[in-house]
Each structure stands twice: as structure tokens, then as C-alpha cells.
C-alpha beads as a LAMMPS data file, in Angstrom:
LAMMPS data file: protein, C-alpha beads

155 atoms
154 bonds

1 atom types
1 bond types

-500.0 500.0 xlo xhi
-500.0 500.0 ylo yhi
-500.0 500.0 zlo zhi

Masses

1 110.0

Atoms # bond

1 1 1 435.523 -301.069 282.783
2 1 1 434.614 -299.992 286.554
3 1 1 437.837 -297.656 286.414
4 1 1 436.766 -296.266 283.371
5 1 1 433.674 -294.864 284.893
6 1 1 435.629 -293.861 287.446
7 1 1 438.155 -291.697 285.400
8 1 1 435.360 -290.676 283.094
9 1 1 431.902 -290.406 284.818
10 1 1 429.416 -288.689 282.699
11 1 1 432.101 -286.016 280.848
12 1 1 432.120 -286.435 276.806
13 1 1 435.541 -284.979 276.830
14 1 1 436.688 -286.999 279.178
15 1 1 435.598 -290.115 277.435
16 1 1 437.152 -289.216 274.189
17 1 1 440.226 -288.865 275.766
18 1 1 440.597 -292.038 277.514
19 1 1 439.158 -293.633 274.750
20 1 1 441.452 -292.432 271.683
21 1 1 444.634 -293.544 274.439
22 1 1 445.732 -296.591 276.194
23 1 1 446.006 -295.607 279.712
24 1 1 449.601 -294.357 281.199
25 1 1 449.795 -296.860 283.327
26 1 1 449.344 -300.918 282.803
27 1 1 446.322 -302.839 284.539
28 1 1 447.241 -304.288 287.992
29 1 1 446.950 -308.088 286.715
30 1 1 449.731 -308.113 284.287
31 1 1 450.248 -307.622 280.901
32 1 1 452.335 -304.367 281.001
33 1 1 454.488 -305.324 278.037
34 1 1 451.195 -304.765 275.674
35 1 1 448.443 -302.406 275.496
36 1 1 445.087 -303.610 275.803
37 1 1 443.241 -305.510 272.817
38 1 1 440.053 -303.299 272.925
39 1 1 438.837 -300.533 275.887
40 1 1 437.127 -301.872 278.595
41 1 1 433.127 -302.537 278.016
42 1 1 433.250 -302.866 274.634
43 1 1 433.229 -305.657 272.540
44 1 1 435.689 -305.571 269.141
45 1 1 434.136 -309.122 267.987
46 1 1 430.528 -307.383 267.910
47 1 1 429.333 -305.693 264.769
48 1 1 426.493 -304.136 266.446
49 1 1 425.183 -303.960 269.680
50 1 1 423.400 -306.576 271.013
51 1 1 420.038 -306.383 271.700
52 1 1 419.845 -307.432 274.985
53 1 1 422.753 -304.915 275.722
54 1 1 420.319 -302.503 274.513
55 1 1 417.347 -303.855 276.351
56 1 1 419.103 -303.862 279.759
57 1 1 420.314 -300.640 279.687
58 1 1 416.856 -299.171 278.820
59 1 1 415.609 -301.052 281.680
60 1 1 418.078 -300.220 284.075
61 1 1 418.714 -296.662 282.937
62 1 1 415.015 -296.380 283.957
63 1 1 415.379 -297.432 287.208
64 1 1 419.062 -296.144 288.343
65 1 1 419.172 -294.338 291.452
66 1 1 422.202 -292.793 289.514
67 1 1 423.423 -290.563 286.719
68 1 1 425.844 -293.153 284.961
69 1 1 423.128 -295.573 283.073
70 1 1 420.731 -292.446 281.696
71 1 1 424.019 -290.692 280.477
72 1 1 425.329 -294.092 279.287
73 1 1 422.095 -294.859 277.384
74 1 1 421.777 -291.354 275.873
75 1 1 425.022 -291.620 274.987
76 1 1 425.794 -295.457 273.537
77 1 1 426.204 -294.311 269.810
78 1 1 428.638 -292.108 270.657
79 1 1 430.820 -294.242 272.647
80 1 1 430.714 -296.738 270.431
81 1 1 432.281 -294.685 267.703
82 1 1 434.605 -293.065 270.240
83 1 1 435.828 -297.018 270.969
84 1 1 435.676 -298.301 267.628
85 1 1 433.304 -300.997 269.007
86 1 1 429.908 -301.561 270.076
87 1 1 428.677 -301.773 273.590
88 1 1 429.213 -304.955 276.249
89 1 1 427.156 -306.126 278.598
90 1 1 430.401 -305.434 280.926
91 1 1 429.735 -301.447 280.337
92 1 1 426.298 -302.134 281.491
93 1 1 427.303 -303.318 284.563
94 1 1 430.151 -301.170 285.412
95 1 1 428.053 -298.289 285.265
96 1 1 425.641 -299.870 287.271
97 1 1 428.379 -300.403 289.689
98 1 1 429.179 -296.386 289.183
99 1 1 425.684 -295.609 290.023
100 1 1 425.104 -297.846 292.923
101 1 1 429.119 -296.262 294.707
102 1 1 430.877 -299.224 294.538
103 1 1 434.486 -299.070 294.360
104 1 1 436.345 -300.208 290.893
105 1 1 437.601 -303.317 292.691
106 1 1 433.859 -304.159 294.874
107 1 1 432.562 -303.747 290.899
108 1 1 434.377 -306.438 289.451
109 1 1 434.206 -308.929 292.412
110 1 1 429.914 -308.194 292.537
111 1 1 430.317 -308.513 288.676
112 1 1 432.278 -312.165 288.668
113 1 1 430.150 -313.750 291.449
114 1 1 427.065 -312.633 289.182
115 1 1 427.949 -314.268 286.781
116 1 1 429.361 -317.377 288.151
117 1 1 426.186 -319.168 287.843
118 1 1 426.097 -318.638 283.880
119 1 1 429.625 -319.791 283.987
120 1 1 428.786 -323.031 286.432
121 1 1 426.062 -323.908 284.439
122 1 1 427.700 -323.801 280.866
123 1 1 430.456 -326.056 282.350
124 1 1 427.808 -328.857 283.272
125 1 1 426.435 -328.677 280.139
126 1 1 429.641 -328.733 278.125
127 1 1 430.656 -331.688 280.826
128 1 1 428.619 -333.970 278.643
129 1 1 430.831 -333.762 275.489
130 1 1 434.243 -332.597 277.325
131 1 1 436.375 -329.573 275.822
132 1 1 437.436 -331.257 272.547
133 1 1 433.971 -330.938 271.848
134 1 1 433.413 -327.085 271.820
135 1 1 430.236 -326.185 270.195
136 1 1 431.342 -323.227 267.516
137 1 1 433.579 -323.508 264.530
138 1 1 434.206 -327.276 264.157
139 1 1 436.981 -327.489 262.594
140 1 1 438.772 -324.425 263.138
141 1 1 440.675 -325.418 266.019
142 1 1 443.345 -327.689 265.874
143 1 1 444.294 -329.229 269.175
144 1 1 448.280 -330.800 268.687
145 1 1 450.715 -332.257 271.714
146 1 1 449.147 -333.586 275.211
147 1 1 447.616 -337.278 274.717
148 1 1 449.213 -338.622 272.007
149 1 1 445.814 -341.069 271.110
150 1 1 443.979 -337.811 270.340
151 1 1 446.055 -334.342 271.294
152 1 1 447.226 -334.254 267.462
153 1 1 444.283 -334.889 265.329
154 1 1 441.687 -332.288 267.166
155 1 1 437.857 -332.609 266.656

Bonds

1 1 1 2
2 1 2 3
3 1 3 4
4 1 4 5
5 1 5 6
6 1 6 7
7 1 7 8
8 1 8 9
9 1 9 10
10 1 10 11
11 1 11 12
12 1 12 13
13 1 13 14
14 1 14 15
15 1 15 16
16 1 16 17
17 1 17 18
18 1 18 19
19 1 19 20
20 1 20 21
21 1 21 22
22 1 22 23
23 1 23 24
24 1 24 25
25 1 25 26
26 1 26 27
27 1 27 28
28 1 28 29
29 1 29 30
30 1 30 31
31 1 31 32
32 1 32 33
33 1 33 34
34 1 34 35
35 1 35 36
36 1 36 37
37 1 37 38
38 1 38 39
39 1 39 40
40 1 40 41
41 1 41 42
42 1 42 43
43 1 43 44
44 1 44 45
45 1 45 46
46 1 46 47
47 1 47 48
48 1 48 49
49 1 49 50
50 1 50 51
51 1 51 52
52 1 52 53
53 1 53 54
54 1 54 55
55 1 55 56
56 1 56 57
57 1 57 58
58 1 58 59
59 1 59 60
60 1 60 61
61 1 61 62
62 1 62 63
63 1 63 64
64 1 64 65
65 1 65 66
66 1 66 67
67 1 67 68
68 1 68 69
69 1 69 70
70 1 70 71
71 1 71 72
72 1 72 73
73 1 73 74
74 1 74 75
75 1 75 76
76 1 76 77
77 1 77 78
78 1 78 79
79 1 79 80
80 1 80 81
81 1 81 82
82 1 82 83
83 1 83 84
84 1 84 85
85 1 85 86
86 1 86 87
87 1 87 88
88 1 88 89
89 1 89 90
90 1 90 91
91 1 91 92
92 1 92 93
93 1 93 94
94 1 94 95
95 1 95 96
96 1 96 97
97 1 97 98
98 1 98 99
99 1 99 100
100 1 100 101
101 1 101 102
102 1 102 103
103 1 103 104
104 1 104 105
105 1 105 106
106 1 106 107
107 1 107 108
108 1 108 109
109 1 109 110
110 1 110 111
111 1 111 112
112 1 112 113
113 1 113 114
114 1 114 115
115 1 115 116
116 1 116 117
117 1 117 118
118 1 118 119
119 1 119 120
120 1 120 121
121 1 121 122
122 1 122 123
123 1 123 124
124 1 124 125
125 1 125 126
126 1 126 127
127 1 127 128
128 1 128 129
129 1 129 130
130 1 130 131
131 1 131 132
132 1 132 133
133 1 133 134
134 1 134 135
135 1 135 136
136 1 136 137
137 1 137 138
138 1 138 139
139 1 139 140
140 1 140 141
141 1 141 142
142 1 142 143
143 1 143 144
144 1 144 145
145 1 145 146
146 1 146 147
147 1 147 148
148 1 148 149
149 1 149 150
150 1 150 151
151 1 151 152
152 1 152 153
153 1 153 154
154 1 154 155
């Protein structure tokens, strides 16, 4: 999403352009032999835009020393229509990352480590009841091969 804002920046034009085509070349980490599933900072499992998306960039589009967030929150609806999806909290923070100069790749790194505590903390919890145990959709996932007492019947 961070090279996005980089391409992009605040230009409509430029957004609609980027957005209506995959990009020329593949992302560094693989997966050149398919396009990407949705653009970067959106979310295609969302039907709407959540509402502490919405509330964060309000608050931060208040505060930013830069141009991205403002034109980012003025501009939300439109994006989302130019993407086909709504807003992630992942195009929050990359153009937070725009606004405060930090490279595309000193973006993501700030933006993993930030939320690495989320992460660390969800896997504790989740610890209790191990993987088979996966809170959403029971049922809907059907674990078969691995340990032979339980890899074939799923929970």
C-alpha cells in the first residue's frame, strides 16, 4: 500500500489509473505468475468501511503534519469505488507513513512491528484451545491428512 502512495500521492488521475490496472511489474516477494487478489489498502471481504477505519482517519487526518491523510479522508468514497472495495486500516497507515517520509520499505517494517503486539497477543489467547479450534465458521473448515487420530475429521 506504501508504494501506492508513493506512485500516486494526492493526484485523482493518478489513482484511477493505478487502480483500474495491476501494476507492470510483480511485487518483490513473489507471486509474479498472478496478479494481485485486491489493490493494496483495501479490503474486498468488507462491505463497508469500518468504523474504526473511519474514526482513525478523522483523527489522524486532523493531526497529520502531511497532505496524504486530509486528501485520503476527503477522498475515501472515491477510492473506494475506484478499487471496488472499501477502505483498510492498511491505507490508513500507509498514508500515514507517506505523510511522516518514510520510505515504502521503512513503512511496512514500522507497520508489522506495530502490530506485532495484536498479533502476539491473539496467539496467547488462541494458545488455550490450539488451531483446530479457530473461533469463526465452525464447521466450514475441514482439516484432512497430518495426525491420523484427528487430521481427517476437523473440528
Amino acid at each position: 500500500a506504501l508504494a501506492l502512495w508513493w506512485e500516486a500521492g494526492t493526484e485523482g488521475e493518478r489513482w484511477r489509473e493505478r487502480l483500474a490496472a495491476p501494476p507492470a511489474e510483480p511485487p518483490a516477494w513473489g507471486l509474479a505468475d498472478r496478479p494481485p487478489e485486491h489493490p493494496p489498502g483495501f479490503d474486498p471481504r468488507a462491505r463497508r468501511c469500518p468504523g474504526t477505519v473511519r474514526r482513525a482517519l478523522a483523527a489522524l487526518a486532523g493531526l497529520s503534519p502531511g497532505p496524504h491523510l486530509p486528501w485520503l479522508a476527503e477522498h475515501r468514497g472515491l477510492l473506494e469505488e475506484l478499487a471496488g472495495a472499501p477502505l483498510a486500516m492498511a491505507g490508513v497507515a500507509a498514508a500515514a507513513c507517506r505523510d511522516l517520509g518514510l520510505a515504502p520499505a521503512q513503512g511496512e517494517l514500522l507497520h508489522l512491528l506495530l502490530r506485532l503486539p495484536g498479533a502476539a497477543a491473539h496467539a496467547l489467547e488462541q494458545s488455550r484451545t490450539g488451531w483446530r479450534g479457530y473461533p469463526f465458521f465452525p464447521g466450514a473448515v475441514r482439516v484432512t491428512g497430518g495426525d491420523s487420530k484427528q487430521g481427517s475429521r476437523g473440528r
